[in-house]
N, CA and C atoms as an extended XYZ file, in Angstrom:
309
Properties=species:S:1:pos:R:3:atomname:S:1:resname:S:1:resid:I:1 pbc="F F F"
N       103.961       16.375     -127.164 N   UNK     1
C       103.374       17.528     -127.773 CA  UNK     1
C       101.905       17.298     -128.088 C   UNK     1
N       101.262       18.407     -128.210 N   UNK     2
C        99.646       18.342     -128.987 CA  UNK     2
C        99.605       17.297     -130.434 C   UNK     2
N        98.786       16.624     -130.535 N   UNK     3
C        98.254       15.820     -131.300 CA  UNK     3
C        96.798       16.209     -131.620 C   UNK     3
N        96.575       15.631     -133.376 N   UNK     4
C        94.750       15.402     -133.419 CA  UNK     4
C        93.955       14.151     -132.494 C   UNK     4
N        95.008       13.285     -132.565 N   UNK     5
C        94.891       11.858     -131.653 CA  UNK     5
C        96.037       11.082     -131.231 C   UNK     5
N        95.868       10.603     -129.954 N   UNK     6
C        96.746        9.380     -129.457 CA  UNK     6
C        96.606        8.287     -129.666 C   UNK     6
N        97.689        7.763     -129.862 N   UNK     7
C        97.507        6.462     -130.734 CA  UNK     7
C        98.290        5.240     -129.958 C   UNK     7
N        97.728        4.065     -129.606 N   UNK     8
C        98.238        3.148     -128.773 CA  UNK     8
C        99.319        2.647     -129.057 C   UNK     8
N       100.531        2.406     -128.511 N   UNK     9
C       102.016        2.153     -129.204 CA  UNK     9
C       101.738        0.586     -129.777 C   UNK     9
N       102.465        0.268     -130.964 N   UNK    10
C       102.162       -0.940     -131.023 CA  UNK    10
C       101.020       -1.189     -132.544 C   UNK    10
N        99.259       -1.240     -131.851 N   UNK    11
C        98.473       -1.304     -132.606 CA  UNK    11
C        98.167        0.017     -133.464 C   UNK    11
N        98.619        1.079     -132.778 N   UNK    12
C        98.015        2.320     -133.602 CA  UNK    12
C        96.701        2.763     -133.114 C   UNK    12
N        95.888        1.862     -132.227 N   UNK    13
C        94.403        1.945     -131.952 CA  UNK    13
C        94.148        3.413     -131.062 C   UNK    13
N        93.470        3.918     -131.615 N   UNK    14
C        93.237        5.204     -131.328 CA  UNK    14
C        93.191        5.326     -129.619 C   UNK    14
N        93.309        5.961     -128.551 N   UNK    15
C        93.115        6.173     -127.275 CA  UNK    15
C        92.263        7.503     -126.846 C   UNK    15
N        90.964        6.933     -126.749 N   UNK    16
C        89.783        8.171     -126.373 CA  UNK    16
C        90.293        8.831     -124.992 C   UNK    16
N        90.285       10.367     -125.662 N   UNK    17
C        90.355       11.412     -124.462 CA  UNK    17
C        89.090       12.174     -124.242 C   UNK    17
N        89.039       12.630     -123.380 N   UNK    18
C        87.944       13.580     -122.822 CA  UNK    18
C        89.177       14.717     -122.971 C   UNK    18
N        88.454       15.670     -123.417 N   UNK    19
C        88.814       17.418     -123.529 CA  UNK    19
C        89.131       17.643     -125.358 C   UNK    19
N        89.303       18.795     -125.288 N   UNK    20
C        89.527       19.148     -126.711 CA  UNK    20
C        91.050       19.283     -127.314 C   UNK    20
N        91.596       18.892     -126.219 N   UNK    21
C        93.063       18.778     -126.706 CA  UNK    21
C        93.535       17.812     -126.254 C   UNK    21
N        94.568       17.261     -127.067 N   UNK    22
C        94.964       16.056     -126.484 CA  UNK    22
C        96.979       15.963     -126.291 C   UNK    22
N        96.950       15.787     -125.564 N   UNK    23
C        98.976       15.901     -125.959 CA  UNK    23
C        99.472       14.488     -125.523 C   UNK    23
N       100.461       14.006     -126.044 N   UNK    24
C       101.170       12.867     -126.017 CA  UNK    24
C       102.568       12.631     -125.641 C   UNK    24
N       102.336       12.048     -124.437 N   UNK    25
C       103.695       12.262     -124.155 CA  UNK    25
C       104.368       10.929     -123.845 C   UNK    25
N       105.725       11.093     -124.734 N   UNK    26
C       106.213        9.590     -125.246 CA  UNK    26
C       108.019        9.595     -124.349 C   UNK    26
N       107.688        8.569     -123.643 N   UNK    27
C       109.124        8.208     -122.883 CA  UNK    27
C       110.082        7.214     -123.520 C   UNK    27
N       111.359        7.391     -123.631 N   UNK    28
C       111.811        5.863     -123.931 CA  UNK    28
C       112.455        5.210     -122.761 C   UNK    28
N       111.492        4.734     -122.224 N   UNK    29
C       111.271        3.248     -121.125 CA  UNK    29
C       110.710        2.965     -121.555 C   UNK    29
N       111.134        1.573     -121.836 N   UNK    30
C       109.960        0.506     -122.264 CA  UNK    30
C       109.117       -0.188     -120.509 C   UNK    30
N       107.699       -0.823     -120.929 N   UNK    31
C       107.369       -1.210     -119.503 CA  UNK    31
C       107.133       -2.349     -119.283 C   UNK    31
N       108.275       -3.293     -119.679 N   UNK    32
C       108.932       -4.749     -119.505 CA  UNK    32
C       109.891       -4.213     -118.868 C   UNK    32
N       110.692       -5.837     -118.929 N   UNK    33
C       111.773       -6.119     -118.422 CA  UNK    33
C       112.640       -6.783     -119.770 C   UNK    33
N       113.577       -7.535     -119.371 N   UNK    34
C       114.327       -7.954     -120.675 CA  UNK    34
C       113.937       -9.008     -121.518 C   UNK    34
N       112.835      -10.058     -120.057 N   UNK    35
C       112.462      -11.121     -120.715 CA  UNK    35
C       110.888      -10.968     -120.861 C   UNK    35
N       110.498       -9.968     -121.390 N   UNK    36
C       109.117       -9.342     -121.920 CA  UNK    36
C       108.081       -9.138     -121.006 C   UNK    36
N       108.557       -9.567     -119.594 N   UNK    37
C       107.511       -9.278     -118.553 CA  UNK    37
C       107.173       -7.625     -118.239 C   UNK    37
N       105.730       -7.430     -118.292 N   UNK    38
C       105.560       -5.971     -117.885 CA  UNK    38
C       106.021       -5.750     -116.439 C   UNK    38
N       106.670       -4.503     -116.359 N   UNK    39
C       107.197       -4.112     -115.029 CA  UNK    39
C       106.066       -2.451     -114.723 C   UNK    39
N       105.169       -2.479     -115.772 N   UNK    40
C       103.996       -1.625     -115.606 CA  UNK    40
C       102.373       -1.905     -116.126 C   UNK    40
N       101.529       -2.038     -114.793 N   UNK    41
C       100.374       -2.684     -115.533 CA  UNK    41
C        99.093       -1.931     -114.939 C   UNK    41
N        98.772       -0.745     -115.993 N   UNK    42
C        97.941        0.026     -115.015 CA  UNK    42
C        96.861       -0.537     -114.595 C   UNK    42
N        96.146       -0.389     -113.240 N   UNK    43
C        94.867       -0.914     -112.813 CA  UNK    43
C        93.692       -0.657     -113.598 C   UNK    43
N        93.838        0.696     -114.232 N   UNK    44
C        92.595        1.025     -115.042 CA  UNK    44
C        93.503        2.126     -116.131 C   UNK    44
N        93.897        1.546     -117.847 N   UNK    45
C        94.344        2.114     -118.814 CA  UNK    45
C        93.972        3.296     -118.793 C   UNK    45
N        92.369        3.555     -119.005 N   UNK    46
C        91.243        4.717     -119.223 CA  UNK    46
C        91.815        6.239     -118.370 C   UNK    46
N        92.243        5.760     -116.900 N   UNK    47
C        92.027        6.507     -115.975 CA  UNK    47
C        93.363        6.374     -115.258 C   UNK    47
N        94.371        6.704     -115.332 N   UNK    48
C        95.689        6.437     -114.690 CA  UNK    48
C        95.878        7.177     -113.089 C   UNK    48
N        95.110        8.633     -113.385 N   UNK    49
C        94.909        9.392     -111.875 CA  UNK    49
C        93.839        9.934     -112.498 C   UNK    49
N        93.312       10.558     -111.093 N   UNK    50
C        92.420       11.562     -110.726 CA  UNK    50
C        92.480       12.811     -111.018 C   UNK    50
N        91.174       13.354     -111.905 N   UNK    51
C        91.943       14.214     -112.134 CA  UNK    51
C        90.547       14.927     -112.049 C   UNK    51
N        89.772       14.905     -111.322 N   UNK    52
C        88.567       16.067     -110.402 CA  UNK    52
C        88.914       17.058     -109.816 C   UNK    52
N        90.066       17.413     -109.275 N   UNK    53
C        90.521       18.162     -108.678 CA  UNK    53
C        91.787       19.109     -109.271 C   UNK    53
N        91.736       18.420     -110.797 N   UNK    54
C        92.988       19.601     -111.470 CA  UNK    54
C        92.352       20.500     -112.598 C   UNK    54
N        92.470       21.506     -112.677 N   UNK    55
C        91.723       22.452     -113.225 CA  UNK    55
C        91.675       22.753     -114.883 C   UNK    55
N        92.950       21.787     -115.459 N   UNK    56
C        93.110       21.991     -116.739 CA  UNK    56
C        93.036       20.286     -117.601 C   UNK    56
N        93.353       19.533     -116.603 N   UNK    57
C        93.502       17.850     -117.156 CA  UNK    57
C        92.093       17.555     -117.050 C   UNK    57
N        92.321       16.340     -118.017 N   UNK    58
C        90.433       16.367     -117.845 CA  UNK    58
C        90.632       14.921     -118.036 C   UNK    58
N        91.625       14.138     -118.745 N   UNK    59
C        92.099       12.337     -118.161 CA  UNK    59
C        93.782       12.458     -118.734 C   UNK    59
N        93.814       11.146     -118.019 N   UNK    60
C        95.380       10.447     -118.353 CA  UNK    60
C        95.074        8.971     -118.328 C   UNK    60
N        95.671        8.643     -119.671 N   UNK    61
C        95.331        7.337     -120.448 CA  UNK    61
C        96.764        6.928     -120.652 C   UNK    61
N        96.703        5.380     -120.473 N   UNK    62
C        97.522        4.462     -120.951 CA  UNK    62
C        97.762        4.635     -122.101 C   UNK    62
N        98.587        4.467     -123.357 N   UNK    63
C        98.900        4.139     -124.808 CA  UNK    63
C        99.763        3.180     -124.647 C   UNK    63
N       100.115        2.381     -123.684 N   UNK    64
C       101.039        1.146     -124.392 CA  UNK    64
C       102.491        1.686     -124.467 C   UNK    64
N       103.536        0.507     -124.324 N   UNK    65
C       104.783        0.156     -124.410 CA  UNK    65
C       104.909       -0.529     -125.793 C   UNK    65
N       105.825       -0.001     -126.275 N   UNK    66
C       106.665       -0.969     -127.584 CA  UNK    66
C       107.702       -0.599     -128.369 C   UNK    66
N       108.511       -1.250     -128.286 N   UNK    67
C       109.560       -0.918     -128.839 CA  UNK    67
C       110.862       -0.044     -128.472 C   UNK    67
N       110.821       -0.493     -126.940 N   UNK    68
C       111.536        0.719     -125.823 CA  UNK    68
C       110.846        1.988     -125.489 C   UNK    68
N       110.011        2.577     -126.064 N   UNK    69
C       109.359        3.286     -125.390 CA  UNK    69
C       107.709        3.124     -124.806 C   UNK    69
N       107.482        4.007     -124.017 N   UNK    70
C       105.928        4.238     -123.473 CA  UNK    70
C       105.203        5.472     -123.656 C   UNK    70
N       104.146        5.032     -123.752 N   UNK    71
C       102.938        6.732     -124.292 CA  UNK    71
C       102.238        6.418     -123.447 C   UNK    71
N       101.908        7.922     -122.860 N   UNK    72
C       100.666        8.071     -121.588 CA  UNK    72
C        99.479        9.076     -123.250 C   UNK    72
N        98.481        9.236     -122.920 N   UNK    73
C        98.392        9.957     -123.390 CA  UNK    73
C        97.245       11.284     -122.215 C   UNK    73
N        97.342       12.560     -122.654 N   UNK    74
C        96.526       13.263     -121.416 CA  UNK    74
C        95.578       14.511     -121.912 C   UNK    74
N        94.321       13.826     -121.965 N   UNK    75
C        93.352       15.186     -122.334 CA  UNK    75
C        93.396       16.117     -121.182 C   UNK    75
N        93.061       17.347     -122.500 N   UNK    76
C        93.554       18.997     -121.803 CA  UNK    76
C        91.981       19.908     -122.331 C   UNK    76
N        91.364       20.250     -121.212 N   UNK    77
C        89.942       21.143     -121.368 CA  UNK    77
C        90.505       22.078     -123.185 C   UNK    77
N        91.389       22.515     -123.178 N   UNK    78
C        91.579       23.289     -124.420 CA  UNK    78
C        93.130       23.367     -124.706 C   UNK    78
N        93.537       23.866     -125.427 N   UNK    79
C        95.385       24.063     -125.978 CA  UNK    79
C        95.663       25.107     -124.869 C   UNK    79
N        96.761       24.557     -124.297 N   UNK    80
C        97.251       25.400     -122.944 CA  UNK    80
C        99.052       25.476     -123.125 C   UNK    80
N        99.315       26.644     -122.917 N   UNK    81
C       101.444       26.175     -122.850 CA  UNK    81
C       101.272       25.662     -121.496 C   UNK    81
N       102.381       24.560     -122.057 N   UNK    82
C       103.151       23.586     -120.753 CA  UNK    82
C       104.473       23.693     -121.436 C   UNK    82
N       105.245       22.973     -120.220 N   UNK    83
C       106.327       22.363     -120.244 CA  UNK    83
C       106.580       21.257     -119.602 C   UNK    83
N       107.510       20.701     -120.150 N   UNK    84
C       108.153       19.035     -119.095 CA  UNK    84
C       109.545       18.835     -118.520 C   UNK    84
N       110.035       18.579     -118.051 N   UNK    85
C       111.520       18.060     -116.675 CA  UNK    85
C       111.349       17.104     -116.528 C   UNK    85
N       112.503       16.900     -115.863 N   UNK    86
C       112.798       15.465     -114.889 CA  UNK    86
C       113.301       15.982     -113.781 C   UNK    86
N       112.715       16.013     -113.128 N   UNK    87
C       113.273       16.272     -111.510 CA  UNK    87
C       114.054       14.685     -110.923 C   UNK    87
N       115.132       15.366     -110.945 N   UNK    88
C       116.234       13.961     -110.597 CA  UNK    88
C       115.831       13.522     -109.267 C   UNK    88
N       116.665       12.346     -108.794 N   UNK    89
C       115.949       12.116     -107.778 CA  UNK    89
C       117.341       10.936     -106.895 C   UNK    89
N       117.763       11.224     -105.533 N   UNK    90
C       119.319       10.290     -105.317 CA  UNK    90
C       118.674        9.400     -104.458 C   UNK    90
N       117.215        9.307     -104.130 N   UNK    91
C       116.873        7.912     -103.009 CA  UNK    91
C       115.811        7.013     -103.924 C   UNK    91
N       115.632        7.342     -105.308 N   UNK    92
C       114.471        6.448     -106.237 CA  UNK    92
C       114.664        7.408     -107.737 C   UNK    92
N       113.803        6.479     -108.212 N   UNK    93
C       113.700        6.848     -109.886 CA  UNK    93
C       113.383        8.419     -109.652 C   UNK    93
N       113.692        8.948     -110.848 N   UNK    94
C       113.502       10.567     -111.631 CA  UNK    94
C       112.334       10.786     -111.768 C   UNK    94
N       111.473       11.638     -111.851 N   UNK    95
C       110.406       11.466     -112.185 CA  UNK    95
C       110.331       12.781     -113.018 C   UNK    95
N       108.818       12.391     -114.576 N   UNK    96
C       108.622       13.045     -115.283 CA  UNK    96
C       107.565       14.135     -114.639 C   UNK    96
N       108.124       15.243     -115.110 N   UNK    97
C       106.643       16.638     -114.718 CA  UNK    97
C       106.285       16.862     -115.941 C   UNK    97
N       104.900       16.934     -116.442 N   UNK    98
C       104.191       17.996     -117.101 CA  UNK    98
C       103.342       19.057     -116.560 C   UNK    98
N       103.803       20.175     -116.914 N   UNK    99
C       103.439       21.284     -116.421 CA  UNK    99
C       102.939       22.082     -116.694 C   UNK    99
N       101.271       22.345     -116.943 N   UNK   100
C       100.734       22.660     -117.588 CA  UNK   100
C        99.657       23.882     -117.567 C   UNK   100
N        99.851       25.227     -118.237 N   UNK   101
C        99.573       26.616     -117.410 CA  UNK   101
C        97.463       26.636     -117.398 C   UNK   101
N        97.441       26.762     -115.830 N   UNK   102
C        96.140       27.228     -115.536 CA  UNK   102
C        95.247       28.548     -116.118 C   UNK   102
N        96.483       29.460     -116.176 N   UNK   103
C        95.963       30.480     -116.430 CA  UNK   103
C        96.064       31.295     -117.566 C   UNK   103
């Protein structure tokens, strides 16, 4: 959901967005394994995708794993309705949608 700020799981340390809204969206997967190895290590926290070419995202940031779950966090040009799913999936993992209205 919308937040004033995202906050890194774990330390609490704030996670700078670009745009005026910010929403947080919190999974419970943790991104280890059992014996604490990360099984997720983004190349660049700041910048997870590209997002020049989407008309309402303006970044998607790392927040950290802890405690079984994970936070992305994703600046939004302004407060927009979305929604989220899991589009199941029978040849690989599920994957999360946020869906978030252009118009």
């Amino acid at each position: 959901g919308y937040v004033r700020i995202v906050q890194q799981d774990g330390s609490g340390d704030v996670v700078p967005l670009r745009g005026r809204a910010k929403l947080q969206v919190v999974v419970g997967a943790p991104a280890h394994d059992t014996k604490g190895r990360a099984t997720y290590v983004p190349r660049n926290p700041r910048e997870l995708v590209r997002t020049s070419s989407l008309k309402a995202v303006t970044q998607v940031a790392w927040a950290g794993s802890f405690e079984g779950q994970s936070t992305i966090g994703v600046g939004i040009d302004r407060a927009r309705a979305f929604r989220a799913f899991v589009l199941d999936s029978t040849t690989g993992p599920d994957r999360l949608v946020i869906d978030i209205a252009t118009r």
